[in-house]
C-alpha positions in Angstrom: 8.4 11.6 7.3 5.2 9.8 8.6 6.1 7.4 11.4 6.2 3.3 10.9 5.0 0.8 12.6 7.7 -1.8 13.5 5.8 -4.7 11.9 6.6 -2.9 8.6 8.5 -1.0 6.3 6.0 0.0 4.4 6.3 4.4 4.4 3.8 6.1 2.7 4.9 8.6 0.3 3.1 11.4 -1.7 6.3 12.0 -4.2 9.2 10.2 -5.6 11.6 12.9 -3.7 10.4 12.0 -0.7 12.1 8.5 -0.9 15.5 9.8 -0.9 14.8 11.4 2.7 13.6 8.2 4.5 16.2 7.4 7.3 18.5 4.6 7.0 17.8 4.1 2.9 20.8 6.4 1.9 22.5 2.7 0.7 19.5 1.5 -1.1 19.3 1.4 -5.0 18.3 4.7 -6.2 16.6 3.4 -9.5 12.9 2.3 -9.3 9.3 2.6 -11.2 6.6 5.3 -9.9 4.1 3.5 -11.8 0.8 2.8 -10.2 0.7 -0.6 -9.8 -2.2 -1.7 -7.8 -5.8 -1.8 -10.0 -9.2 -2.7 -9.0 -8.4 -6.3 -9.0 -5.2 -6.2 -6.6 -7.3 -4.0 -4.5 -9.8 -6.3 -4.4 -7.8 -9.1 -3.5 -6.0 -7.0 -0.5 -9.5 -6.1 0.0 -10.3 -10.3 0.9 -7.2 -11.0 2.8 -5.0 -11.8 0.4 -1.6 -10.8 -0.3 0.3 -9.5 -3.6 3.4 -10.8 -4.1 5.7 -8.0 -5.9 8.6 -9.9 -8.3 8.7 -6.8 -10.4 12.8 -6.7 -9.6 13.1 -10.2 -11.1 15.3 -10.9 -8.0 13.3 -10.5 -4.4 9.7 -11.6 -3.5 7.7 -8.7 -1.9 4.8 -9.6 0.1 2.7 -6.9 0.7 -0.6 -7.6 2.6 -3.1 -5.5 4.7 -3.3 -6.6 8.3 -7.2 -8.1 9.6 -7.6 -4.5 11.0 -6.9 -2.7 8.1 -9.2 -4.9 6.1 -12.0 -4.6 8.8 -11.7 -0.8 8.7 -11.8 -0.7 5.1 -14.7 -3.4 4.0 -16.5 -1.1 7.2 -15.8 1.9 5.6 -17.1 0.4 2.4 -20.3 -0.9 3.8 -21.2 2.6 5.7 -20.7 4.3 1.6 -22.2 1.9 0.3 -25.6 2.0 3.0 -25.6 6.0 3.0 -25.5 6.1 -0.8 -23.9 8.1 -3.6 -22.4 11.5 -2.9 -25.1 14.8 -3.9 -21.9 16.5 -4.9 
């Protein structure tokens, strides 16, 4: 499994059978949606600073937010795309 910071618990996964082998989660709730749930204008908002709130479970609030370095990197990232143009694929 990829390694976490300890500011989060956020663990990036590439499959739903990956969940079941993070440590410490053997307890947690086995039943959850794998539907893509972050469009354009979520990503645009994390994109800005902002935060999503998540109250998909009708019972917890989960904040979910990218940190002033990842939004740096990425609107940097963006900007060097956007400056060296479309891909000649």
């Amino acid at each position: 499994m990829p390694s976490t910071s300890h500011y989060t618990r956020l663990i990036p996964v590439l499959n739903k059978n990956e969940v079941y082998s993070i440590e410490g989660t053997d307890h947690f709730y086995s039943e959850f949606s794998t539907n893509k749930n972050i469009g354009k204008e979520e990503l645009l908002a994390l994109l800005s600073g902002m935060a999503l709130v998540d109250i998909s479970d009708n019972e917890y609030y989960h904040w979910i937010q990218l940190n002033e370095e990842a939004v740096s990197f990425a609107n940097s990232f963006l900007q060097r795309k956007i400056k060296k143009g479309p891909s000649t694929r």
